[in-house]
C-alpha positions in Angstrom: 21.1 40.4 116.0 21.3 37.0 117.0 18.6 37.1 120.1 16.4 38.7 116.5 17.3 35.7 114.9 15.9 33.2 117.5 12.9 35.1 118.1 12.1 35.2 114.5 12.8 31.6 114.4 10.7 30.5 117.3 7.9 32.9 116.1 8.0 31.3 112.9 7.7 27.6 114.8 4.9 28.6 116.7 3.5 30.4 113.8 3.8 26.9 111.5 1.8 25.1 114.5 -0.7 27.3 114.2 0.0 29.9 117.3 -0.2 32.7 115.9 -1.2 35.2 118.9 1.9 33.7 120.8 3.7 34.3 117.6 3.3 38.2 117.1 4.8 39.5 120.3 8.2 37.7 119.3 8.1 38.8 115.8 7.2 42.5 116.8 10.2 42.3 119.4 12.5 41.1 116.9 11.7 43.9 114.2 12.1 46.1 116.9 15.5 45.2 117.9 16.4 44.8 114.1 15.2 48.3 113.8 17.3 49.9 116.7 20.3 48.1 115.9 20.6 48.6 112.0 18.2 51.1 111.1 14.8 51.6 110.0 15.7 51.0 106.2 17.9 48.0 106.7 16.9 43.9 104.5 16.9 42.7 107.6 14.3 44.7 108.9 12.7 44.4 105.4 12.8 40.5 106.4 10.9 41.2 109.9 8.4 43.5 108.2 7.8 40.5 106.2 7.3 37.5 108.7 4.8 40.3 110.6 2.9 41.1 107.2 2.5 37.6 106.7 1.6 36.8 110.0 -1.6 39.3 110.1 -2.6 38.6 106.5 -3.2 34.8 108.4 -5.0 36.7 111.2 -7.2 38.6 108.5 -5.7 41.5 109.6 -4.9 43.0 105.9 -4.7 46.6 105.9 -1.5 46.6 108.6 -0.5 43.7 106.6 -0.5 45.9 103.5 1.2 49.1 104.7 3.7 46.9 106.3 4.9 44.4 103.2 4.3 48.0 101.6 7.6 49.0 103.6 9.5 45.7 103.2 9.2 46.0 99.1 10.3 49.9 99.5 13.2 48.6 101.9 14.3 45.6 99.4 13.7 48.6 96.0 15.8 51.0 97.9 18.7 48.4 98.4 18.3 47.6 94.3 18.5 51.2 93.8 21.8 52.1 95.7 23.5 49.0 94.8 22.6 48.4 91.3 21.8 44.7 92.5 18.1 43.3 93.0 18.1 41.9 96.8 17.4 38.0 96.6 14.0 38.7 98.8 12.9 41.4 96.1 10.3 39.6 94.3 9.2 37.4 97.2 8.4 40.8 99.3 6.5 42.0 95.6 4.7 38.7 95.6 3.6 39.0 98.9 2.2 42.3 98.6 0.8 41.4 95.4 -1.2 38.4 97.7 -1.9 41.0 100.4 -3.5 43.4 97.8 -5.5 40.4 96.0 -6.9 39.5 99.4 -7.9 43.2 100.0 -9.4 42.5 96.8 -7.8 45.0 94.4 -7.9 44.0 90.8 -4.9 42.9 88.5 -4.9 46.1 87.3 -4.8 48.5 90.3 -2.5 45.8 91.6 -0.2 46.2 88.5 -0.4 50.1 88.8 0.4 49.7 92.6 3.6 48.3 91.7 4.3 50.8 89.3 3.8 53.3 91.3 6.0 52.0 94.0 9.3 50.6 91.7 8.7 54.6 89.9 9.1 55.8 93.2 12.6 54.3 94.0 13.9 55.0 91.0 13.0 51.4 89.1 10.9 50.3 86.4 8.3 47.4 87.2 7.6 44.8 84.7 5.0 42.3 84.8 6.9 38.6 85.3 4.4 36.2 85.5 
């Protein structure tokens, strides 16, 4: 986990100096080792789904954006679900996706019902905060 760690962090420095092709390797080598050493449904791979989402929405590359902060919010609901506690990147991952889906340009209210959708399907009921 901690070679994940550094290779997230130095994708995110390259990423914040605007390197983002050198960025994506790392960042796709750190979800993968998250992945094989915790699981497919673990945060911390929630939190390397993420970075990656993020990282394509800045290289217009939205729909793999979307289906992958799609699987970071169902990772962080999941967690809420079994432990009866909302995982502190929970609504960052939903405001993300909500971004991803506004750049896709989906309305408030398909973007609303997306939500929906995905909290009913874990289990949870979403409710409009801002």
């Amino acid at each position: 986990a901690i070679l994940s760690v550094t290779l997230n962090n130095l994708a995110s420095l390259l990423q914040d100096t605007n390197r983002l092709a050198d960025a994506e390797p790392l960042m796709r080598r750190a979800l993968a080792i998250d992945e094989n050493s915790f699981g497919p449904d673990h945060p911390d791979v929630a939190i390397d789904l993420n970075n990656l989402a993020l990282l394509l929405q800045a290289t217009h590359r939205l729909a793999e954006a979307e289906s992958l902060m799609r699987r970071a919010l169902s990772i962080f609901l999941d967690f809420t679900r079994r432990t009866g506690y909302e995982h502190p990147h929970l609504s960052t991952a939903k405001d993300n996706y909500e971004g991803i889906l506004k750049a896709l340009g989906q309305s408030e209210e398909d973007i609303d019902a997306a939500l929906r959708k995905l909290f009913e399907e874990h289990g949870l009921i979403f409710e409009r905060t801002s």
